[in-house]
C-alpha positions in Angstrom: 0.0 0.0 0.0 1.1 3.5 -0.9 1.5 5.4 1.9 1.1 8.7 -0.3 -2.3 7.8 -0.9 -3.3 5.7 2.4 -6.7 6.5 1.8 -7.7 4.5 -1.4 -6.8 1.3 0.9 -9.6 1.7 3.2 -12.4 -0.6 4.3 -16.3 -1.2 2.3 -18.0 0.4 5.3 -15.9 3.5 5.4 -16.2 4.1 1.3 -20.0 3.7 1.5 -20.2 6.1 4.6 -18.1 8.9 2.2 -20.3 8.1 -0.7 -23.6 8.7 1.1 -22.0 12.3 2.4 -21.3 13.1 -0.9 -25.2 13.3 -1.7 -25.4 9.7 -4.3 -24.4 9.6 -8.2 -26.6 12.5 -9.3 -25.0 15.1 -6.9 -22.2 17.4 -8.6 -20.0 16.4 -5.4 -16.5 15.5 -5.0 -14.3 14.4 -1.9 -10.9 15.3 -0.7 -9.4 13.1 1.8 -7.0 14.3 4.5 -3.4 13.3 4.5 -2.5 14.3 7.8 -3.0 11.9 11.4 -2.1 8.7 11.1 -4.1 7.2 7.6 -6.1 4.8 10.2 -9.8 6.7 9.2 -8.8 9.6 7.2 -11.2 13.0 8.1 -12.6 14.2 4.8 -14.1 17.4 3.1 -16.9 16.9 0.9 -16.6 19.8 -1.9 -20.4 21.3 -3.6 -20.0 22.7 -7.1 -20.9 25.7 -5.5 -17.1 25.1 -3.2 -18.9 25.0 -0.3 -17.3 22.6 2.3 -18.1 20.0 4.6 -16.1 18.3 6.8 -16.2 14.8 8.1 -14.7 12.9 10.6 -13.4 9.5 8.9 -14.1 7.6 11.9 -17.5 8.0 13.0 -18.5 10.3 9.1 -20.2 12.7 11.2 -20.4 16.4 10.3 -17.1 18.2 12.1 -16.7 22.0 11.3 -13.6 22.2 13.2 -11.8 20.1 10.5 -12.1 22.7 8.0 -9.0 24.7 9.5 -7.1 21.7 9.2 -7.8 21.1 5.9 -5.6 23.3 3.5 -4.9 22.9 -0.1 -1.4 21.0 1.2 -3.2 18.6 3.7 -5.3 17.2 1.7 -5.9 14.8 -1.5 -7.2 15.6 -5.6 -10.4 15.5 -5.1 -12.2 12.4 -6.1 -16.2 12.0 -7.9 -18.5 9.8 -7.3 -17.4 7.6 -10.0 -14.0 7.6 -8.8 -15.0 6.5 -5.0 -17.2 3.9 -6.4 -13.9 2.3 -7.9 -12.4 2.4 -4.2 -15.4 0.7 -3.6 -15.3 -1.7 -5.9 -11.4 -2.4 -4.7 -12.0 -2.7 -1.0 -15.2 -5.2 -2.1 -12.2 -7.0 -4.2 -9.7 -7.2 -0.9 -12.4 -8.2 1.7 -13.0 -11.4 -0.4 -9.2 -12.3 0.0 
């Protein structure tokens, strides 16, 4: 696993959590995942067309405004569509049958 990007090796439950914040296929949404703490259950910033932000705490995917300081353009990943974390899905479904 690359530690660079820690967060594309994460577990089914965690990649269906960030895909129901991000609003289903139909929304205009995209994630960014943090790169900072230890890559256990990375925090996350869900991005509206609009740029609007939300932030998410990767362990419990909970609403956390707080995490929005933290995030800066540095601390965190490209962002990812839906499309894209359906593919992390679709890996993590891949690995759990190993």
């Amino acid at each position: 696993m690359s530690q660079e990007k820690f967060w594309e090796h994460m577990g089914v439950n965690y990649y269906r959590d960030v895909m129901n914040n991000m609003g289903g296929p139909r929304g205009t949404e995209s994630v960014q995942f943090g790169m900072g703490g230890t890559g256990q259950v990375p925090n996350y910033q869900v991005v509206q067309e609009s740029g609007e932000l939300a932030t998410f705490r990767g362990s419990s995917h909970k609403p956390d405004a707080g995490l929005a300081l933290a995030f800066k353009e540095r601390n965190v990943s490209e962002p990812y569509n839906f499309v894209e974390v359906q593919g992390l899905l679709a890996g993590a479904i891949q690995r759990s049958k190993k």
